[in-house]
N, C-alpha and C positions, 0 to 999 in steps of 0.2 A: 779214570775218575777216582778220586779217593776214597774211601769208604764212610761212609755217613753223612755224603754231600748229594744235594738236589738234582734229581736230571730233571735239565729245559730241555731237551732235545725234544721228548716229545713226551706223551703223559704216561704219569706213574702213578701205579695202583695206589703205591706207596701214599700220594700225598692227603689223599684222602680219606684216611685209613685212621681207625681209631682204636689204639692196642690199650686190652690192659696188663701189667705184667704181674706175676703173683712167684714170686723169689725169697728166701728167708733170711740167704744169705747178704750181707748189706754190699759188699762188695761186687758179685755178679748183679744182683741190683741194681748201681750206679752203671757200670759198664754196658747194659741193655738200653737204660733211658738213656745214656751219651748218644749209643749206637745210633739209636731209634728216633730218636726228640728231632732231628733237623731232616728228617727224608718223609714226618707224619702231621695229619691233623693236632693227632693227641694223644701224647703218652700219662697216662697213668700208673700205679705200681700201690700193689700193698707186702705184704711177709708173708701173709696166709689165708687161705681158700676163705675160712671163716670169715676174713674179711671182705673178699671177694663176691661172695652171694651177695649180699645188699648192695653193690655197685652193681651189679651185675643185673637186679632186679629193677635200680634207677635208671641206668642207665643204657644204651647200645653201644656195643664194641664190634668191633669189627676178626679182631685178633685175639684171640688169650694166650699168651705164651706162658707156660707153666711150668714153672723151673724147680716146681718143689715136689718129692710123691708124699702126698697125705699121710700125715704121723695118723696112727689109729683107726685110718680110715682107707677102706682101696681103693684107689685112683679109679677104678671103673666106676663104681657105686657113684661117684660125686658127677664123673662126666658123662652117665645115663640120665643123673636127673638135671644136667644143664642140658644136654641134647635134645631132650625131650619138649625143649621150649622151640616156637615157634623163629624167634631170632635167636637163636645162636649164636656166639664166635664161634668162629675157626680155631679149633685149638693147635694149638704146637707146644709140643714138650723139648724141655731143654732136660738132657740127663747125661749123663755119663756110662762109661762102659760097660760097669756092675750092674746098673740099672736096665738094662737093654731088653733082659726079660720083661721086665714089669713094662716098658714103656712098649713093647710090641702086642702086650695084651693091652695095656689104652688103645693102641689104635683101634683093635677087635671091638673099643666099647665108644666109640665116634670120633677120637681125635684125629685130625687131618695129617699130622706130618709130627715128626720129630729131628730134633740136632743134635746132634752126639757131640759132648763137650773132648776135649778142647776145639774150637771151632774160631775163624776167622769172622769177622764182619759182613763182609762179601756174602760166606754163606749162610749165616742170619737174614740177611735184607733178600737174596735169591728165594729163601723156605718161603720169607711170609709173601712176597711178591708173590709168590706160584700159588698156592695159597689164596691169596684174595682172588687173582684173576679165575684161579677152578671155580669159587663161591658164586662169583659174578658171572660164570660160564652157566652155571644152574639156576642162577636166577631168571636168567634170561630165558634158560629153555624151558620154565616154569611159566614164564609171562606171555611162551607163543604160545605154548599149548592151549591156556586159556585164551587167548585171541582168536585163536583157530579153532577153539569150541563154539565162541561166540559169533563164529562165521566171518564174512567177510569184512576186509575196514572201508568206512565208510568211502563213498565217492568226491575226492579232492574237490572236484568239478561244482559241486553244490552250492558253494557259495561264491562263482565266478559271476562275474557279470558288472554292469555299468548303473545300475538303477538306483535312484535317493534310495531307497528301502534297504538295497544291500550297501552301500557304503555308510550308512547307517547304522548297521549291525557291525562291519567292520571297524566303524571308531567306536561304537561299543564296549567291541573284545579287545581292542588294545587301551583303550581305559581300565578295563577292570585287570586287562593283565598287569598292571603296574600296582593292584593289590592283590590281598592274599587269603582274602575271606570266601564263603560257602557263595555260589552263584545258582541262579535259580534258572533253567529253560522253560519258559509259555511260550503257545503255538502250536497251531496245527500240527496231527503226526504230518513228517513223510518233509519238514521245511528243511532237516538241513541241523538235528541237533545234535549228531552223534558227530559230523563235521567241522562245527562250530567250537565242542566242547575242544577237541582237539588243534582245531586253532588260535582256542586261546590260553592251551597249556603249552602249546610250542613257544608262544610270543612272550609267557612267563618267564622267570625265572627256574621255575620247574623243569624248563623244557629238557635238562639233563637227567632229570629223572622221569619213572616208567608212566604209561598213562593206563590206569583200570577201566574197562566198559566193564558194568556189573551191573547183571539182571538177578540177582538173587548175594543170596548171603556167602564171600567166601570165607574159605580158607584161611588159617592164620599163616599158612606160609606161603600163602598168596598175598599177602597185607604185607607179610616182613620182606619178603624178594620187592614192594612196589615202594617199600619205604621211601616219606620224605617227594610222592611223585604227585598225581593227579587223579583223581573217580570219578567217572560218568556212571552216575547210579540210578536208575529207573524204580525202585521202589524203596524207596529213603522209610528207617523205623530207626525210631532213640537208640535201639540197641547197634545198630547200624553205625549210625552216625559215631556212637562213641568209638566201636573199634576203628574209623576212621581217623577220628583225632589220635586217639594211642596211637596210629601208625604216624604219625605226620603225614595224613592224605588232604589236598583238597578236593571237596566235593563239589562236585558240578552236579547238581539234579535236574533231573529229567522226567518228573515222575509220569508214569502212563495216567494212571487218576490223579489230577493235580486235588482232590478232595483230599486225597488220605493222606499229603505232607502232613507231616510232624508239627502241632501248631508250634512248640517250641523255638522251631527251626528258624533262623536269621538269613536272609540269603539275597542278594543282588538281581534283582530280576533282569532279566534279557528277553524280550519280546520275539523269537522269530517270525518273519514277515512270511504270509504264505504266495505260493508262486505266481497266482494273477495278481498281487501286488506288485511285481517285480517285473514289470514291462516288457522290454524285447530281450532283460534275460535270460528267455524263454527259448528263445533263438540260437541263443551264443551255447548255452548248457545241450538243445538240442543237438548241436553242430557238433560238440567235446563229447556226448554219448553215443551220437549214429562213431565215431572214428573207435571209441573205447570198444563198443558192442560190436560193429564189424571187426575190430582184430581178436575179439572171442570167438567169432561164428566162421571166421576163418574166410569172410566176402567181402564185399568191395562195398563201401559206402554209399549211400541213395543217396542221390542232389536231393535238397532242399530249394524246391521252385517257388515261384512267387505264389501259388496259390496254397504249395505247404505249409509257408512261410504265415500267411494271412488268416489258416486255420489253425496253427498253433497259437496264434496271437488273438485270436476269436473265444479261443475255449477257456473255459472256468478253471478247471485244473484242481476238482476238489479231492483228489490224490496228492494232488503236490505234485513232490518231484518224482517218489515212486511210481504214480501213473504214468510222467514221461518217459520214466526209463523203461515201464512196461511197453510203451507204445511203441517206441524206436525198437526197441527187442521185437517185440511183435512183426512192425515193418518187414524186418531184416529178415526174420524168418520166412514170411510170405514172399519177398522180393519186390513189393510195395508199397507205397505208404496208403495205408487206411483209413484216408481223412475223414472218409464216413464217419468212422469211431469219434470222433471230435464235432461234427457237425451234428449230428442228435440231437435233441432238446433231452436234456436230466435224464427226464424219467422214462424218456422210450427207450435211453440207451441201458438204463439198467434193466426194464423189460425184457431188452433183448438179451442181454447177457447174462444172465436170471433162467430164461429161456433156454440158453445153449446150454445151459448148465445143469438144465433138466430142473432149477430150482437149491441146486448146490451152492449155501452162499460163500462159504468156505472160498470154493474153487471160483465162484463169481471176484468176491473181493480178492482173490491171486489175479486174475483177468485185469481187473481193473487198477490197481497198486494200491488196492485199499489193505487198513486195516477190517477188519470182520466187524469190529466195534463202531468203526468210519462207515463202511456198508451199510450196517444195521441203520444209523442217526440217520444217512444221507436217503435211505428207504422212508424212515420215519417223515423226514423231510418233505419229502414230493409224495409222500401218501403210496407209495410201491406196495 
């Protein structure tokens, strides 16, 4: 293939890619944006660094390719204080052979790579290709880590089912996927929000970029690696909110106290249905978790008999879906099903499990797949 021509074969870091170049010379200048302009989003180019900082502060590049060493000034001192920013380019230095000193102490002070002039095309477009793809390497391992802090990803299975309530939420999310503003979650904990948010940034446009669960305040290089993607945010504050726009995030809130939203906040409400609204897909989700949680527990899955069948369809389910995945867990661990646990009246079963607990609500509401906040109200409830 020629040099400075599109590969379709299959994708290129390349085309998404937004360089700026900073050259004084006007000649290697022109020959970089030739090189560059038909394999990128967008090339830009100024003479000198000076000019560089306020593009650099408007805008996100993905590349800096730096073909000049700073008259007056050491090339490290200026790329300590662009490093320093939470989005960075990737720098790459274009120098020549005299230069080779100075440009191996840039690297010491954050530049990614350099190309020692005279240089063909090919290995221009190979530097920054390697180059984005390492960037996009660490952004990603940046994005599981936090996943993996935040524990496990929600259960696909959640919003299965056949019920007006859930196809109802499902032409929901693909209505509002086809906009691109703040969406709000109400509803019961435990319906299904952290699954939801998620499937309605898959159905977006977004769906190529990264999705944030965020229970607290991150990181700015947590914001810059999710650029341009999706936030499921549990405790939304103005200050929040704004480093989400600076990112191009959509936020999907969730908040635990729907009181302390931000009055200012504008946002799409979504109602989640809670699971005795949602009829026999009580059933179908039971049936997809006894198969998920036995191949955890390493056993063989319980039938679901007609009288299982009849007491899951009996019961209130003021856990939601957490109580059923506790209950099927539970099952699986004893080696049967516990319909007792479901046929109780409210408040004798919390008695009882209150009881086993010696009074611990903590470890009661783990029992039951409450929240401790959900425990407390549902005590307050029936006078426990």
């Amino acid at each position: 293939m020629p040099d400075g021509t599109r590969e379709t074969q299959a994708f290129d870091p390349l085309h998404e890619a937004r360089i700026l170049i900073v050259e004084d010379e006007p000649g290697m200048r022109n020959f970089l944006v030739k090189a560059l302009t038909p394999c990128c989003r967008a090339v830009a180019h100024v003479a000198e660094t000076a000019e560089a900082t306020p593009m650099l502060e408007r805008e996100r590049y993905d590349i800096l390719l730096l073909a000049t060493l700073l008259p007056g000034r050491r090339v490290q001192e200026w790329l300590s204080a662009l490093q320093a920013r939470a989005d960075a380019p990737e720098t790459i230095l274009i120098t020549a052979y005299a230069d080779l000193d100075r440009a191996e102490e840039a690297l010491r002070h954050g530049a990614a790579d350099f190309v020692l002039k005279p240089f063909r095309t090919s290995q221009l477009l190979h530097t920054v290709r390697r180059c984005l793809t390492d960037a996009q390497l660490r952004r990603e391992a940046l994005l599981l880590r936090h996943e993996q802090a935040m524990g496990a990803a929600p259960c696909e299975h959640d919003l299965c089912g056949t019920s007006p309530a859930i196809a109802a939420l499902h032409a929901r999310l693909a209505e509002l996927a086809r906009r691109d503003g703040p969406v709000l979650f109400t509803g019961a904990p435990g319906t299904g929000q952290a699954a939801a948010a998620r499937a309605l940034h898959r159905a977006s446009p977004r769906a190529g970029r990264p999705f944030l669960h965020l229970a607290g305040l991150p990181g700015a290089a947590l914001l810059a690696a999710a650029q341009g993607g999706t936030a499921l945010v549990e405790h939304p504050s103005p200050a929040l909110m704004a480093q989400l726009a600076a990112a191009g995030l959509r936020p999907i809130l969730c908040p635990r106290d729907p009181a302390a939203l931000p009055g200012e906040v504008e946002a799409e409400e979504v109602v989640l249905p809670p699971l005795n609204a949602r009829g026999k897909d009580v059933l179908v989700l039971a049936e997809l978790l006894m198969e998920d949680l036995a191949h955890h527990h390493r056993c063989q899955p319980l039938p679901l008999n007609a009288a299982a069948r009849d007491a899951l369809l009996a019961h209130d389910w003021p856990g939601n879906i957490p109580e059923l995945r506790n209950f099927i867990d539970r099952a699986l661990i004893l080696g049967q099903l516990p319909l007792e646990m479901l046929t109780l009246p409210g408040a004798e079963r919390l008695r009882r499990v209150l009881a086993e607990t010696a009074g611990d609500r903590d470890e009661a509401a783990r029992r039951l797949g409450l929240s401790r906040a959900a425990l407390d109200q549902r005590c307050a409830d029936l006078g426990v």
